[in-house]
C-alpha positions as CSV (number, residue, x, y, z in Angstrom):
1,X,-25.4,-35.0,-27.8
2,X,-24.7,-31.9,-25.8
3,X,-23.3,-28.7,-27.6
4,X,-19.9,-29.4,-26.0
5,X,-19.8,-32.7,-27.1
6,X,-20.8,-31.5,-31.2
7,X,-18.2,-28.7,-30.5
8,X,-15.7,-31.4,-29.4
9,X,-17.0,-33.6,-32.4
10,X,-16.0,-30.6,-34.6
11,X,-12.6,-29.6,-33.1
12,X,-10.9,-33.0,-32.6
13,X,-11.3,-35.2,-35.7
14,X,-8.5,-37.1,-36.3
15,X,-7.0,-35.7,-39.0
16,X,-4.4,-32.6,-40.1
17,X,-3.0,-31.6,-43.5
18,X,-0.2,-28.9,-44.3
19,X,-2.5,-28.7,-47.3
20,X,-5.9,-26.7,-48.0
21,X,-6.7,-29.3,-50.7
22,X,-6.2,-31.9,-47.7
23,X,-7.9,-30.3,-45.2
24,X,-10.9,-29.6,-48.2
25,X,-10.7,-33.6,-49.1
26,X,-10.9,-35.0,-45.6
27,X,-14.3,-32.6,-44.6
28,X,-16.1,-33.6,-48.1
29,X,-15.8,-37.8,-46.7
30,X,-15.8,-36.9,-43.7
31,X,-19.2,-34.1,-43.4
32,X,-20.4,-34.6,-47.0
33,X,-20.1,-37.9,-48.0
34,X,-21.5,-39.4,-44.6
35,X,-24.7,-36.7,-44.4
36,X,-23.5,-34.2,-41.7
37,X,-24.2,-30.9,-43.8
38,X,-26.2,-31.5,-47.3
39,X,-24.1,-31.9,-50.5
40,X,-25.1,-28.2,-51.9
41,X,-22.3,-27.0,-48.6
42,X,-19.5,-29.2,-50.3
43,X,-20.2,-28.0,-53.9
44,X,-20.5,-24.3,-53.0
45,X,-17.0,-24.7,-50.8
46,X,-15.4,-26.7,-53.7
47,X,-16.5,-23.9,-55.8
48,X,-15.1,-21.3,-53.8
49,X,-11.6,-23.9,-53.2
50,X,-11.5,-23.9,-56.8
51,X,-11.7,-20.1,-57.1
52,X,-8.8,-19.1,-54.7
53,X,-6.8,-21.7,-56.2
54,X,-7.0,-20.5,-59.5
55,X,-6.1,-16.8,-58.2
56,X,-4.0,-17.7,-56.2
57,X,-1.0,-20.1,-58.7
58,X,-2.7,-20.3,-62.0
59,X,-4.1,-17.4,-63.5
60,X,-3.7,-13.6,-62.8
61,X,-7.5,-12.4,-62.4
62,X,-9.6,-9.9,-61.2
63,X,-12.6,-10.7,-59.6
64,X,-15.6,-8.6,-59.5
65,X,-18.0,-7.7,-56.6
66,X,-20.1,-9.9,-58.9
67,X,-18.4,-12.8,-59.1
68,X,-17.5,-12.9,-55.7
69,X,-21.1,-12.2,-53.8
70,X,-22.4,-15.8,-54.1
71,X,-19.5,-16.9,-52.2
72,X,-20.7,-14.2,-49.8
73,X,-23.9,-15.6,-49.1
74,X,-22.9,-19.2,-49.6
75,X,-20.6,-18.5,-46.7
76,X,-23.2,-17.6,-44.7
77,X,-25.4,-20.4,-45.3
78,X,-22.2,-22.7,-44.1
79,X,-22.0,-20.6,-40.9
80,X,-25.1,-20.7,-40.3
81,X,-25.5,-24.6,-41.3
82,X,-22.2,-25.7,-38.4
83,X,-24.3,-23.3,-36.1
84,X,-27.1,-25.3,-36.4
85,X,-25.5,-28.7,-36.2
86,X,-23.9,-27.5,-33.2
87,X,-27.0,-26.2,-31.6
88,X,-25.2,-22.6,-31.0
């Protein structure tokens, strides 16, 4: 498969959601659940999902620097994980 074809692969899937929890649900079957990117990616962006939500409408909280740095490099390792897979 050529880069433009993965980057296609990526960009087009049938799907949309108004929703973050949609658009969350439909890439863990979709990437996770089938073996595109390991099952550590899906638990660390769950984590993080989980996080804003909770910031976001249920709870008032600060977060600290250290609280939030995991998510950091977790990030990364998903950039660099969709890099990979589309040969970039």
């Amino acid at each position: 498969m050529t880069v433009e074809e993965k980057k296609r692969e990526l960009s087009y899937e049938p799907y949309s959601s108004s929703k973050h929890s949609g658009v969350l649900s439909y890439f863990n079957k979709r990437f996770i659940r089938e073996g595109v990117f390991h099952e550590d990616i899906g638990r660390s962006i769950n984590k993080a999902f989980e996080l804003r939500q909770r910031g976001d409408y249920r709870e008032y909280i600060d977060l600290s620097y250290e609280q939030v740095e995991p998510f950091i490099k977790e990030a990364e390792v998903f950039i660099e994980t969709v890099k990979n897979h589309l040969n970039l």
